[in-house]
C-alpha positions in Angstrom: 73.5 184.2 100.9 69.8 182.6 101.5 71.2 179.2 101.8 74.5 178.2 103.5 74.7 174.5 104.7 78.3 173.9 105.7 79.3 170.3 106.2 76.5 169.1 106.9 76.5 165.4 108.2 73.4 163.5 110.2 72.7 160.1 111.0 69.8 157.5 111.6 71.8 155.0 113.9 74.8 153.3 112.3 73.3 154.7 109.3 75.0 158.1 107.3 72.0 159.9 105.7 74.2 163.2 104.9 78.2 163.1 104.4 80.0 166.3 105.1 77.5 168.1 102.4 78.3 172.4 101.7 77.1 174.5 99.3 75.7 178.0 99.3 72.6 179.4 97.7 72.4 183.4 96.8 69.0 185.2 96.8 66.8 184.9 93.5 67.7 181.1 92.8 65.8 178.6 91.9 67.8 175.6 92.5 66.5 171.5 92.0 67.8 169.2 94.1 67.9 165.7 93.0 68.7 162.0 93.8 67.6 158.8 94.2 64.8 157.8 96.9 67.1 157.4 99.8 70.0 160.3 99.0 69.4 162.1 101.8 67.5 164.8 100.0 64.4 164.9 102.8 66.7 165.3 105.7 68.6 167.8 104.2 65.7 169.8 103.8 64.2 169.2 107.1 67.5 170.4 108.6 67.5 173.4 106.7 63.7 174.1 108.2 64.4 173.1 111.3 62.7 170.2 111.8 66.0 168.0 112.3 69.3 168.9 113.9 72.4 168.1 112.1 74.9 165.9 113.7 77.3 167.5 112.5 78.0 171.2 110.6 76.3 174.6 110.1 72.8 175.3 108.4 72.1 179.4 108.0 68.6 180.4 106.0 69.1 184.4 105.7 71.7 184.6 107.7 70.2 182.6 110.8 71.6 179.0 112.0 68.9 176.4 111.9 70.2 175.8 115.3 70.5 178.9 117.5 68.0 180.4 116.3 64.9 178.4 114.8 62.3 180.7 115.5 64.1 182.7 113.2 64.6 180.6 110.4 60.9 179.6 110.3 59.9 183.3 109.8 61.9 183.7 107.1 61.7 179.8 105.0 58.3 178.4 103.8 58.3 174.9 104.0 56.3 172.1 101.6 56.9 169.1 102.7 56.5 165.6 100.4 53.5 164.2 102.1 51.5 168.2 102.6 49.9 167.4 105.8 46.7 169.3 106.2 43.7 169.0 108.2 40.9 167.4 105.8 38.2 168.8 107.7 39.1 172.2 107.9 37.9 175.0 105.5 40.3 176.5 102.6 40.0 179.9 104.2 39.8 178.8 107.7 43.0 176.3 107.5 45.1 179.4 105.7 43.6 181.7 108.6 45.3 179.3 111.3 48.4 178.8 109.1 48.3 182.8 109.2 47.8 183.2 113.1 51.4 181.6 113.9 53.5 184.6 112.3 50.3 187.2 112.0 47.7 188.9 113.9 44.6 191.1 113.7 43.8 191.9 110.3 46.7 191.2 108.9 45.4 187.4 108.8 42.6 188.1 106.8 44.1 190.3 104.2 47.3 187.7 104.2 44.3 185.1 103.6 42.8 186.5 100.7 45.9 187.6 99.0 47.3 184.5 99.4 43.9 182.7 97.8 44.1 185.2 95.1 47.9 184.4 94.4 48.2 180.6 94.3 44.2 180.6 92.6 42.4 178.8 94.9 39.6 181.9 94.9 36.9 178.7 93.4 37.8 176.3 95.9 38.2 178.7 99.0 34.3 177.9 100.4 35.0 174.0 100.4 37.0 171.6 103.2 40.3 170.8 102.4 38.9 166.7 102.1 36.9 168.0 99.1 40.0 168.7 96.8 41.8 167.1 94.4 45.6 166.4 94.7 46.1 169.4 92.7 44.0 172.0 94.8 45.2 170.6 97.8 49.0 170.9 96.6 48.0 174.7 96.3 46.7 174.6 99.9 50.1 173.8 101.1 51.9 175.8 98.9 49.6 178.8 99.8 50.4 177.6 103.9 53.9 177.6 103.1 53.6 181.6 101.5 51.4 182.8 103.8 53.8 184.6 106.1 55.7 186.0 102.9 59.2 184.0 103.2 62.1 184.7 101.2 63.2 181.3 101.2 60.8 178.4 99.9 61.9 174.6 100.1 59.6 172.4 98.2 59.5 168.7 98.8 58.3 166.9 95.5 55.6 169.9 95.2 53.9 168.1 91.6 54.0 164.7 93.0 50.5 163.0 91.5 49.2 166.1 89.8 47.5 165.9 85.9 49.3 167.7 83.3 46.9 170.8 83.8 47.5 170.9 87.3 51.4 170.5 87.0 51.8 173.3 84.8 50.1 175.7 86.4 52.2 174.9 89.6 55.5 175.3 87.9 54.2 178.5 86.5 53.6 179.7 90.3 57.0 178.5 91.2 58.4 180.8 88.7 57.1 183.6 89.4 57.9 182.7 92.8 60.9 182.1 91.9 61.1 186.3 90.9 61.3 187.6 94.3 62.1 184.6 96.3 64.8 181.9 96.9 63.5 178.3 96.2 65.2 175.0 96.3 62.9 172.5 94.8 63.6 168.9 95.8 61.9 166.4 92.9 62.4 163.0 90.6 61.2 164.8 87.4 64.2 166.0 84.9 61.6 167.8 82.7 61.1 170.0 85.7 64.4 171.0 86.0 64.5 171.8 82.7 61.7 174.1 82.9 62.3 175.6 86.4 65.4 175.6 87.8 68.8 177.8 87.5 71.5 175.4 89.3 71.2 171.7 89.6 72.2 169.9 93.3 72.6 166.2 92.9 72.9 163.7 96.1 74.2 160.0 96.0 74.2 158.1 98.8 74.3 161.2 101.5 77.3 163.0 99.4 76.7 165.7 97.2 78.3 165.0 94.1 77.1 167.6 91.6 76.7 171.2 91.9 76.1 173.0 88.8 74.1 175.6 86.8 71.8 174.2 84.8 73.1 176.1 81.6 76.5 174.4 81.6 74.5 171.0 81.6 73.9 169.4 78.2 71.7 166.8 79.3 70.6 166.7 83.1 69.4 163.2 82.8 72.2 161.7 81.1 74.4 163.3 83.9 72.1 162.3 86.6 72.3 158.7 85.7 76.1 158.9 85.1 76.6 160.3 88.7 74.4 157.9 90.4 74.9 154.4 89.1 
């Protein structure tokens, strides 16, 4: 399996963001995770990337627990996260280079640079600082950060968040070829997306999982959604 989280719980205080939460995710998924601002679906992907411990349960990515061994789990998961934090003032190609340097070295950092330009189409916007962008471009720049070591494992935080119609579907055409050769679970609060990306549907209320389905035994994802989450 790519993905194993095994009842996974975690809390902020007094407050339960996760309750008791399993599933498992095989290799060559594309999987959307849904729910309502508030579900717990950020801190279950920050557990799953590291960036939280659990309180409570088991997280593997590729076979490795989020906990014993991180290091690990970062070489193998690429990580978007909701906000994409990057530098402003830092060059396409020279932001990529130092997102390179932590897994890479030598010349495999330029070549892992310009493949990865070539791949997410960034090749017209490579020469200009990050602050230059548009939302869209700069969504690119963390999605090519996130691929730049070659995961097979991608968790996207709300990856189309703010982008024009262009812009969105040229993204979800990346993710699906992604989506060919990798693992994704794809966290967002757009059903059409689903529709158009995803195999299996993951649906949060409240810190408990309370749907986990494939998408083709779903008549009407947003009908369900709404039924599970009122």
């Amino acid at each position: 399996m790519s993905i194993v989280a095994s009842h996974l719980t975690k809390f902020y205080g007094a407050q339960k963001a996760l309750n008791d939460v399993s599933f498992e995710i095989p290799k060559g998924q594309i999987v959307g995770l849904l729910g309502p601002n508030g579900a717990g679906k950020s801190t279950l992907m920050k557990i799953l990337t590291t960036y939280l411990p659990a309180d409570e349960g088991i997280a593997l990515v590729n076979e490795f627990s989020v906990e014993k061994a991180p290091l690990n789990v970062r070489q193998h998961v690429g990580y978007l996260p909701e906000n994409n934090p990057l530098y402003l003032d830092m060059y396409v190609r020279e932001y990529l280079a130092f997102s390179a340097s932590l897994y890479l070295s030598g010349n495999l950092i330029k070549s892992a640079v310009e493949e990865i330009i070539e791949k997410t189409l960034l090749t017209s916007e490579a020469h200009k600082t990050i602050g230059q962008l548009s939302k869209g471009y700069r969504q690119r720049v963390g999605l090519a950060a996130a691929l730049i070591h070659q995961p097979q494992v991608l968790i996207l935080d709300e990856p189309t968040t703010g982008l024009d119609p262009n812009q969105l579907l040229e993204i979800r055409q990346l993710i699906l070829e992604l989506g060919q050769e990798k693992t994704v679970l794809l966290s967002t609060h757009i059903m059409q997306e689903v529709e158009a990306l995803c195999d299996r549907v993951l649906i949060i209320h409240k810190g408990n999982l309370v749907v986990d389905t494939l998408k083709k035994d779903v008549e009407n994802i947003e009908h369900l959604f709404r039924d599970v989450t009122k």
